[in-house]
N, C-alpha and C positions, 0 to 999 in steps of 0.2 A: 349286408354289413352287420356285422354284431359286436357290439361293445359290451366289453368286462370287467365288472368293479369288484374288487372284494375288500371284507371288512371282516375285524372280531381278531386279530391276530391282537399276542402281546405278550406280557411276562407271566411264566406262572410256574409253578415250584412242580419237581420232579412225583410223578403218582397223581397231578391235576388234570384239570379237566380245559378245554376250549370248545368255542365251536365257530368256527368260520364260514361267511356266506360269502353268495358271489351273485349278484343280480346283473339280471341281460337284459340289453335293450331286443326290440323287435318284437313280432308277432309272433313268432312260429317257435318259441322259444322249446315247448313240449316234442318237436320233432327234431329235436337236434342232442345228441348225445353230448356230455358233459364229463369233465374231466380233471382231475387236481394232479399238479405237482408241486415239487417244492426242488429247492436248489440250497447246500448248503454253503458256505464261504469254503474256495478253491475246490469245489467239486462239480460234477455233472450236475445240469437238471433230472429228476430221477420221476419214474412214476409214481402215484399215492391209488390213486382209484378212478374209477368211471362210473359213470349211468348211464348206461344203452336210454336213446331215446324209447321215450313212452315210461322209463323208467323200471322194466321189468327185470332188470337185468344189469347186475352191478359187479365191479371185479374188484381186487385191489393185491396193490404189494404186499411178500408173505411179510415186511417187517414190519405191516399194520393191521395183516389182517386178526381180527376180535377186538380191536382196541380203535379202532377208526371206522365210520360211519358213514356212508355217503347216500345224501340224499335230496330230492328235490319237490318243489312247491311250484307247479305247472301255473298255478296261477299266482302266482307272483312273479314268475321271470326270476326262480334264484333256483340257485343249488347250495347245498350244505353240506359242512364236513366236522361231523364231532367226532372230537378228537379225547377217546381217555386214557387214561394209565398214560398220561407223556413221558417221556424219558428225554434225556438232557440230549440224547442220536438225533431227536426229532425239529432239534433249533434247525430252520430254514427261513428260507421268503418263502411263501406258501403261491402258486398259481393257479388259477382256475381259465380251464381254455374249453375251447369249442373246434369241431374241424370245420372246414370251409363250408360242407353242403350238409341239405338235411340229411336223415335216413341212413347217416354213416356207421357202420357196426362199431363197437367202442374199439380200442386200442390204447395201448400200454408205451407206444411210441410217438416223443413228442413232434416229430413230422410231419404226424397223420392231423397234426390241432393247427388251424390258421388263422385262431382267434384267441388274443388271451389279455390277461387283464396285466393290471399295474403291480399286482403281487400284497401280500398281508408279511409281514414279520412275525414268526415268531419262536421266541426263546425261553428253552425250560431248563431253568438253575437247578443244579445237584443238591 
């Protein structure tokens, strides 16, 4: 079982900057690939990015890629997502999820995650 928390969502002005974490409970946290979404009001959950376990290997949506960041701290149990150049597209509840087992190759669909947290808000005014 793996529990997901994340934190560092909130308001901040179009061209700013955030960065959101997401700390796991468990041991094995370094063999388990990692994964953000967000969900905007009346729309799908959508992908953001991933870290292949071990962290070697990272992907992300092309309407984030250069401007969102993802990344992880093996030993702390977290993952990170900085976030620059916001744009007012990018208001979501932000998730960070995990798949069921170790050693899972990352993935860009959220069926493939069977762990995921309570979500972060966040909103970037025009």
């Amino acid at each position: 079982q793996v529990q997901l928390v994340e934190s560092g969502g909130g308001l901040v002005q179009a061209g700013g900057s955030l960065r959101l974490a997401c700390a796991a409970s468990g041991r094995a946290f370094s063999s388990y690939t990692m994964g953000w979404f967000r969900q905007a009001p009346g729309k799908e959950r959508e992908f953001v990015a991933f870290s292949n376990w071990g962290g070697g290997r990272t992907y992300y949506a092309d309407s984030v890629k250069g401007r969102f960041t993802i990344s992880r701290d093996n030993a702390k149990n977290t993952v990170y997502l900085q976030m620059n150049t916001l744009k007012p597209e990018d208001t979501a509840v932000y998730y960070c999820a995990a798949p069921g087992k170790q050693y899972a190759s990352g993935s860009y669909s959220a069926q493939e995650y069977a762990y995921w947290g309570q979500g972060t808000q966040v909103t970037v005014s025009s």
